[in-house]
Structures are given as structure tokens and as C-alpha cells.
C-alpha positions in Angstrom: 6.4 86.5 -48.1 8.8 88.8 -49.5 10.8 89.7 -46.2 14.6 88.7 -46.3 16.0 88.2 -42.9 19.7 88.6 -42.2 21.2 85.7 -40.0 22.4 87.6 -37.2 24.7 84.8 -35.3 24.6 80.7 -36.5 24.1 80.0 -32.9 21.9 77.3 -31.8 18.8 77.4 -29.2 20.1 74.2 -27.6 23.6 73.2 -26.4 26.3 72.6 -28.8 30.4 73.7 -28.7 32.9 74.1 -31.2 32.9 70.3 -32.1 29.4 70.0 -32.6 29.3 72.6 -35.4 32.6 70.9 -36.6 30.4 67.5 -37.2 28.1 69.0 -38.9 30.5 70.4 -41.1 31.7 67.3 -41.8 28.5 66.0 -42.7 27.4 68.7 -44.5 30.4 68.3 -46.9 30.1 64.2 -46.5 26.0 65.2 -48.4 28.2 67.4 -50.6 30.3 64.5 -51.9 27.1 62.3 -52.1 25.5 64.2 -54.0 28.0 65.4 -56.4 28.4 60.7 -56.6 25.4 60.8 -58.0 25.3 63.6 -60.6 28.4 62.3 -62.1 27.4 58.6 -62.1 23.9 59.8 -63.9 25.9 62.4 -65.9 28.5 59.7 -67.2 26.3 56.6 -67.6 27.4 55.5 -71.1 24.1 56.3 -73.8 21.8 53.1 -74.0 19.0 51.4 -75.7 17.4 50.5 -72.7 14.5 52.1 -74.1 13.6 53.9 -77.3 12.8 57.7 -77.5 10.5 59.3 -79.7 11.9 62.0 -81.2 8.9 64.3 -79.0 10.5 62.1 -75.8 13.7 63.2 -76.6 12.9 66.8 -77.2 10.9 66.5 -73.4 14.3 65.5 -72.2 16.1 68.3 -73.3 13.4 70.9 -72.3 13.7 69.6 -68.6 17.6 69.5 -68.7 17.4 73.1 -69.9 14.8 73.8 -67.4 16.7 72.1 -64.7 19.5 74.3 -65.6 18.0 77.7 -66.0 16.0 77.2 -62.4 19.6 76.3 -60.9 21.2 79.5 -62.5 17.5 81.9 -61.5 18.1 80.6 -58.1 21.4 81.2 -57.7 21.3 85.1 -58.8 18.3 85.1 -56.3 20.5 84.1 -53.5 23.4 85.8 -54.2 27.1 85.9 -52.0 25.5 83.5 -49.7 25.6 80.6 -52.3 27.6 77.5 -51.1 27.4 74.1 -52.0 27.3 73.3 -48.7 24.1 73.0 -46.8 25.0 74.8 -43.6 23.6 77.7 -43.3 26.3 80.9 -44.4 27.5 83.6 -41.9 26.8 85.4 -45.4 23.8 84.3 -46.3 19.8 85.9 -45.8 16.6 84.0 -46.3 15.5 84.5 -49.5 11.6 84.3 -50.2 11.7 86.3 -53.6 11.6 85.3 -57.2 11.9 81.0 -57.2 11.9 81.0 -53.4 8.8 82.4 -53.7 7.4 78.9 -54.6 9.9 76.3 -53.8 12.4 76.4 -50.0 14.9 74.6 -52.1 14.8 75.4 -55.9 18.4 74.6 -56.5 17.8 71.3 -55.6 14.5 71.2 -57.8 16.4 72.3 -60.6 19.2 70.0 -60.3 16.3 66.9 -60.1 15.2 68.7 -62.9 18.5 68.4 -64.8 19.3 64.9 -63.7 15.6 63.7 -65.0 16.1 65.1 -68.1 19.6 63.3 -69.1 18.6 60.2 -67.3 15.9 60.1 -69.6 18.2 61.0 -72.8 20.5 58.4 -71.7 18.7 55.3 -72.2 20.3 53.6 -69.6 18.5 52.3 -66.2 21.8 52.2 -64.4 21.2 56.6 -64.9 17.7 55.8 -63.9 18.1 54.2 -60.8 20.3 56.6 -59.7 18.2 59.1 -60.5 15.6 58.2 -58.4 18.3 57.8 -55.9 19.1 61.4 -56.2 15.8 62.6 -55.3 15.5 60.4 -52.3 18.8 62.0 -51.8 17.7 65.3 -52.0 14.5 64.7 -49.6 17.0 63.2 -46.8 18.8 66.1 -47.6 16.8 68.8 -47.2 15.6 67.4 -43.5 19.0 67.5 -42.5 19.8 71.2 -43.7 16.1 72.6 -42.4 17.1 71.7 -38.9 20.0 74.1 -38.9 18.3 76.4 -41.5 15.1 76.6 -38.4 18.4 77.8 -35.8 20.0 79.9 -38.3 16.9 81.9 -39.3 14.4 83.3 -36.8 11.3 83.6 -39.9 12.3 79.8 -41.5 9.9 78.1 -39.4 6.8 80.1 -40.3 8.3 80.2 -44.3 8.7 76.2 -44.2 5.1 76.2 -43.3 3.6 78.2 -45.8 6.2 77.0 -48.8 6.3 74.0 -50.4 10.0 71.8 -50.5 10.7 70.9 -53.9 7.3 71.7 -56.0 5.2 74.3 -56.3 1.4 74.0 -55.0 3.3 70.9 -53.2 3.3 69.5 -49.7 4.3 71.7 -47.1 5.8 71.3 -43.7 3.5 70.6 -40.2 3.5 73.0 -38.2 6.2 71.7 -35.2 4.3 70.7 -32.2 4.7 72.6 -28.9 4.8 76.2 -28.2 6.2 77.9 -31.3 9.6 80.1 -30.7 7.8 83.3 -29.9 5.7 82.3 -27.4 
């Protein structure tokens, strides 16, 4: 898939008004807050000896908190003026399905896992552990909430959820919805 489709109006197929896309906003930025929580509490965890690292296991940790980081910034040229933190879809924004998009919906959020894993592991520390593996669960809870309004924002992000996987590549991908699809 190497189409990009411009949103042409954030309007949704079913009923909503002004105060519906309000409360979304307001959860969107709540998952914001969240997950910016739980990068900070993994990112100032205090160095531990909960475990020892090898000095190859600590040279793993680095290569997957550089990797982390240089999939975040890839993705975020890719997407361009759209880019929010903020996982309502953008007036501003097009679907992207080119260069990390190609293998992953959501490769900031893979990158950022990516990050976090690698100086949770440096750290030591289960307390940056735990909330690691918080993050991702995070991230998965996440990424259901944003696809719904990403599926009413973007007339091609149904048939791209189904043939891309979430968060890995050559992962899982999405059923196909039941019913009649939106063409029909």
C-alpha cells in the first residue's frame, strides 16, 4: 500500500455533536498524560542492582534505546505537519503507509516501547520494569481507542489495519470487522 489519503472532514458515520468530539478530546489528552506518567517514571527510576548486566546485555540495551529512538524520529519525518501527540486524528494529517508505516500502523509507539525497553533494562531496577510492561499494555489499550476514530477519520484505514500489523512487523493483524464493509 503506498496510497496516502487526505482526511477530507473528521466527521463521524454515526451521531455525535460538538460535545462528543469534546470528550474525546479530553480523553485523548487524559492517554497523553498517561503515557507521558509512564515514560518519566521508567525514565527517572533511580539505577539499580536488581540484576547484573553483562557488558554484551548492556550494549543490547543501548542498541534498542537507540533503535527506539531513531524509529520514533524515521516516523515522525514520515508523517510530517500532521504529527501530534495527541491520538485524535489531525484536520492536518494523511494516512501514511510509506517508509515505517509500511510495516507497523503505529511505529511511534513501537519505537517508544522500543526506547523504554532498552533503559528499563539499563536501569536495573524492577520498579522501571514493571512499568515497562505497563507501558506496552498501555500502548495496546491505546491504539484500540485511537483506531476507532482513525476508521471514521480515514476512508482506506480499515482495509490498511487489515493488511498491517499494530506494533511488529510480520505481526498480528486486525479481523476483518464483521458485517457489510463501508463500501458495500
Amino acid at each position: 500500500m503506498s496510497q496516502e489519503i487526505r482526511v477530507n472532514q473528521i466527521e463521524r458515520s454515526r451521531p455525535s455533536g460538538p460535545g462528543s468530539r469534546l470528550r474525546h478530546q479530553g480523553v485523548a489528552w487524559s492517554l497523553v498524560g498517561v503515557q507521558a506518567a509512564l515514560i518519566i517514571g521508567i525514565l527517572l527510576t533511580p539505577t539499580g542492582n536488581d540484576w547484573s548486566l553483562s557488558p554484551a546485555a548492556a550494549a543490547f540495551a543501548t542498541a534498542l534505546t537507540w533503535l527506539g529512538l531513531g524509529l520514533v524520529v524515521w516516523a515522525v519525518l514520515v508523517f510530517g505537519r500532521g504529527v501530534t501527540p495527541s491520538p485524535m486524528p489531525s484536520r492536518k494529517a494523511r494516512l501514511r503507509t510509506r517508509g515505517p508505516y509500511r510495516w507497523i500502523r503505529h511505529p511511534m509507539y513501537t519505537g517508544v516501547i522500543t526506547l523504554m525497553a532498552g533503559s528499563a533494562l539499563g536501569r536495573r531496577n524492577w520498579i522501571a520494569a514493571a512499568l515497562w510492561v505497563v507501558l506496552v499494555v498501555f500502548f495496546i489499550t491505546k491504539i484500540r481507542w485511537e483506531e476507532r476514530r482513525l476508521v471514521e477519520a480515514y476512508p482506506g484505514y480499515r482495509s490498511y489495519r487489515e493488511a498491517v500489523p499494530a506494533l511488529v512487523p510480520f505481526g498480528p493483524r486486525a479481523a476483518p470487522a464483521p458485517g457489510p464493509s463501508p463500501s458495500s
